[in-house]
C-alpha positions as CSV (number, residue, x, y, z in Angstrom):
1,X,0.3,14.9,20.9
2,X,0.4,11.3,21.1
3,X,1.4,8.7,18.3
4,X,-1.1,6.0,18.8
5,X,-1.1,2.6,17.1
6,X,-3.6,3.7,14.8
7,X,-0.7,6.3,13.3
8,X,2.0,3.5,13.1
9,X,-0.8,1.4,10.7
10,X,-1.0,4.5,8.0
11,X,2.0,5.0,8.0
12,X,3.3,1.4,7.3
13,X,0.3,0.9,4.6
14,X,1.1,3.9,2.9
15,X,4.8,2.7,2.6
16,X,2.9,-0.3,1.0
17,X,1.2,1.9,-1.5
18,X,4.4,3.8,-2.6
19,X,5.7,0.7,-2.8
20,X,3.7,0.5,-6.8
21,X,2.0,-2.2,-4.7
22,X,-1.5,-3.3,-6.4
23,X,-2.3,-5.9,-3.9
24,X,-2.1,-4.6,-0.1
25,X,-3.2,-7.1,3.4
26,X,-3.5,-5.1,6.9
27,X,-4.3,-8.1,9.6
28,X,-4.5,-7.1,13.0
29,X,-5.1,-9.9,15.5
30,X,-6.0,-8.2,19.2
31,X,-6.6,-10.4,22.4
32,X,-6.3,-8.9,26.0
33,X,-2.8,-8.3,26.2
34,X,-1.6,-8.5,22.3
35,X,-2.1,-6.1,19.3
36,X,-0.4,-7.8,16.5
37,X,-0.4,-6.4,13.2
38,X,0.5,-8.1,9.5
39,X,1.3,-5.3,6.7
40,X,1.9,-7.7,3.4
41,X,2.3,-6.0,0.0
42,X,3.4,-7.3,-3.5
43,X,5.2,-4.1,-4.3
44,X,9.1,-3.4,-5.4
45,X,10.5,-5.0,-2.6
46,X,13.7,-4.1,-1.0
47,X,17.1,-6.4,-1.0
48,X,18.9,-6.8,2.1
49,X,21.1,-3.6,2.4
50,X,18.0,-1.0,1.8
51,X,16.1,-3.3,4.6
52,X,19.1,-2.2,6.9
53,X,19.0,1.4,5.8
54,X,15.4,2.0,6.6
55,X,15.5,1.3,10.3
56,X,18.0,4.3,10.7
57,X,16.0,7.6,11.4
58,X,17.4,9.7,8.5
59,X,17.6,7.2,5.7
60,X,15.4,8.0,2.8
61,X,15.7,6.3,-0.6
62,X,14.3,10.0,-2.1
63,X,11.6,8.3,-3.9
64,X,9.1,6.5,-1.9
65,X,8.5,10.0,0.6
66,X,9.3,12.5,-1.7
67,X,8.1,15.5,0.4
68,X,9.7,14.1,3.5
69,X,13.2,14.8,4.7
70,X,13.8,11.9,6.9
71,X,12.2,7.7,7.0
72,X,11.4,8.1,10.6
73,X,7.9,5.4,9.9
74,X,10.0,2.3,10.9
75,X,12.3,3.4,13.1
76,X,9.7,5.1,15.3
77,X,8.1,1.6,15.0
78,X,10.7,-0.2,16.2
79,X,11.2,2.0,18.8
80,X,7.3,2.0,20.2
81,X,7.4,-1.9,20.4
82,X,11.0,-1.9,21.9
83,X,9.2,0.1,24.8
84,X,6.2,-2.1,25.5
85,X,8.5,-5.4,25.5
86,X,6.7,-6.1,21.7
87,X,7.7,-7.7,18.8
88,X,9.0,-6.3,15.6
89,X,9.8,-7.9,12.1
90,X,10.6,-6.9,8.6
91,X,11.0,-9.4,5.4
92,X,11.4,-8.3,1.6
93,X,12.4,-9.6,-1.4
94,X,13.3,-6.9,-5.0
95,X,10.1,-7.6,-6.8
96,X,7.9,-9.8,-4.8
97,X,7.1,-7.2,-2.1
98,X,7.2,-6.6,1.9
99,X,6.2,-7.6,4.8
100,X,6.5,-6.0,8.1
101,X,5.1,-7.5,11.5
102,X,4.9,-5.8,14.8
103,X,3.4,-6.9,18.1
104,X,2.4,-4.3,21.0
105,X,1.6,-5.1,24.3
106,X,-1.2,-3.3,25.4
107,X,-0.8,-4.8,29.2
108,X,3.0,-2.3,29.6
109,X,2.8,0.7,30.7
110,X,4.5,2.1,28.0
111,X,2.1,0.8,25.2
112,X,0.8,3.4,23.1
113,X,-2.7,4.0,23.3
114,X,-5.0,2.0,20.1
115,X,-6.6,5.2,18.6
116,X,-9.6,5.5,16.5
117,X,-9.8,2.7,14.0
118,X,-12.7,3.6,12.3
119,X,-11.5,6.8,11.5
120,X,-8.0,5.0,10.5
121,X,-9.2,2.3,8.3
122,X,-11.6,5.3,6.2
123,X,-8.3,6.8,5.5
124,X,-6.8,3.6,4.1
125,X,-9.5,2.6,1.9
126,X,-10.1,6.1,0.5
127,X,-6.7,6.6,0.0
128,X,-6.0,7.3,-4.0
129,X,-3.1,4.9,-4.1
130,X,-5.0,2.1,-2.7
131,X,-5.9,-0.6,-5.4
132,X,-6.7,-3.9,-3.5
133,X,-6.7,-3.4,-0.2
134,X,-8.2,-5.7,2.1
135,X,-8.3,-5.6,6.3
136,X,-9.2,-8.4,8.6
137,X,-9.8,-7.4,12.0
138,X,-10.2,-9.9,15.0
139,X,-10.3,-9.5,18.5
140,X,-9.9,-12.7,21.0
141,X,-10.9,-12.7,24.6
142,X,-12.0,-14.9,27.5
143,X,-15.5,-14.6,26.5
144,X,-15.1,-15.0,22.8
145,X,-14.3,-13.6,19.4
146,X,-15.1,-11.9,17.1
147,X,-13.7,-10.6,13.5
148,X,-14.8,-8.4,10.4
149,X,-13.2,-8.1,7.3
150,X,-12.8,-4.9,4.7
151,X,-12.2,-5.8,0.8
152,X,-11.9,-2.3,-1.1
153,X,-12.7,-4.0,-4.3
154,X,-16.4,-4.9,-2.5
155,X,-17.0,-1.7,-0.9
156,X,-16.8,0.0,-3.8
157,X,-19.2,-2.2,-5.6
158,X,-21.7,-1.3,-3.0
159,X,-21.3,2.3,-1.6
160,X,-19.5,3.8,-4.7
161,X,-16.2,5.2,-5.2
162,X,-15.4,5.9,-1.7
163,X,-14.6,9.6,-2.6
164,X,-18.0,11.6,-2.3
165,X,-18.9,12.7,1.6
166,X,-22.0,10.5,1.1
167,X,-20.2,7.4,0.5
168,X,-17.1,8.0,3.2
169,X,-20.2,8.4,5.6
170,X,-21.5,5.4,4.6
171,X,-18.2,3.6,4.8
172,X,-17.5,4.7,8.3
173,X,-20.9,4.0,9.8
174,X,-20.1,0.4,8.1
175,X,-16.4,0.1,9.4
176,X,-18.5,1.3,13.3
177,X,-20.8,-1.4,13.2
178,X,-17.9,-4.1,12.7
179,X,-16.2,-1.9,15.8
180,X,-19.2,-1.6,17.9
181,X,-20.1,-6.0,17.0
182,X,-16.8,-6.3,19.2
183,X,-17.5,-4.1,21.6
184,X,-18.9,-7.4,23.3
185,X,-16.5,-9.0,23.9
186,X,-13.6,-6.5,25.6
187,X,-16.1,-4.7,27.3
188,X,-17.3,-7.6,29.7
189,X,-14.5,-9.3,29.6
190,X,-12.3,-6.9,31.2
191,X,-14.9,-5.1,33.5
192,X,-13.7,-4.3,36.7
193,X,-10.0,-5.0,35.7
194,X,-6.9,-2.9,35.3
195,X,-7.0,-4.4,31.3
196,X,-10.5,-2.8,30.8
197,X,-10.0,0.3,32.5
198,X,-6.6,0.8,30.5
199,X,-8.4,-0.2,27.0
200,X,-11.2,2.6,27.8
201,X,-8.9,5.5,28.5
202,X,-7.2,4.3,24.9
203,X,-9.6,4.4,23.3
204,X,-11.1,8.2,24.6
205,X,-7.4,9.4,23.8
């Protein structure tokens, strides 16, 4: 099994919605050789000491991940970007909410593979605990960009609920077409390079 990036971004956002956050951000920013990614939530906040305790493995505050035994979301995190020479921050305030930024670069060996972002940002928006969620999504290359955004709040005023199979289908064939409008731009961009060729086996993984 591998942890993909896609698996670091649900597990960060849900932090955000246990959080009693009601107003959640997901930015991810991709060019050829960065994925950065911007989790900002107006939830509970942390002070300084908890921000310490989170980053170690088997810290849990016994709240936030009731049914888990162990906070392993950041520290895994930390540990991913750590291995592709990435970047890695974490800023909180009691009562004004989180922030968490992290930086993967996808040109290391060691990067871990992108996963499927349709199927990632479904999860997010259907997700009970989500209130207002919203995702901006750009990618940058030599031959352009391009970027989509997803405001729950708006979805749901046009495809429903986001809970019935009808409207999740809906939602991901919407989410695909923003995926598929960027296709464009990595796919010629890094065609007959060692950047393309590594993208594509990411994304089949």
């Amino acid at each position: 099994m591998h942890i993909c990036i896609g698996d670091f971004l649900l597990d960060i956002v849900q932090n955000s919605f246990e959080a009693n956050s009601t107003k959640v951000g997901l930015t991810i920013r991709q060019t050829e050789q960065w994925f950065d990614c911007l989790v900002q939530d107006n939830g509970k906040g942390m002070d300084a000491e908890v921000q310490k305790r989170v980053l170690d493995p088997f810290y849990t505050d016994g709240e936030k991940h009731a049914k888990r035994k162990v906070g392993l979301g950041l520290p895994f995190l930390v540990q991913a970007c750590e291995a592709c020479e990435g970047r890695f921050s974490l800023h909180s305030e009691v009562g004004s909410g989180t922030e968490v930024a992290f930086s993967f670069n996808l040109q290391h060996v060691d990067a871990p593979p992108i996963g499927d972002l349709v199927s990632t940002f479904v999860l997010l928006l259907s997700h009970p605990s989500a209130k207002q969620l919203v995702i901006k999504r750009s990618l940058e290359t030599a031959k352009g960009t391009g970027d989509y955004t997803l405001d729950k709040e708006e979805l749901e005023d046009i495809l429903g609920g986001l809970e019935t199979a009808g409207e999740l289908n809906l939602l991901r064939q919407y989410i695909a077409s923003g995926e598929q409008e960027l296709m464009q731009y990595y796919q010629e961009a890094f065609l007959h390079t060692d950047e393309h060729m590594k993208f594509s086996k990411q994304q089949e993984r």
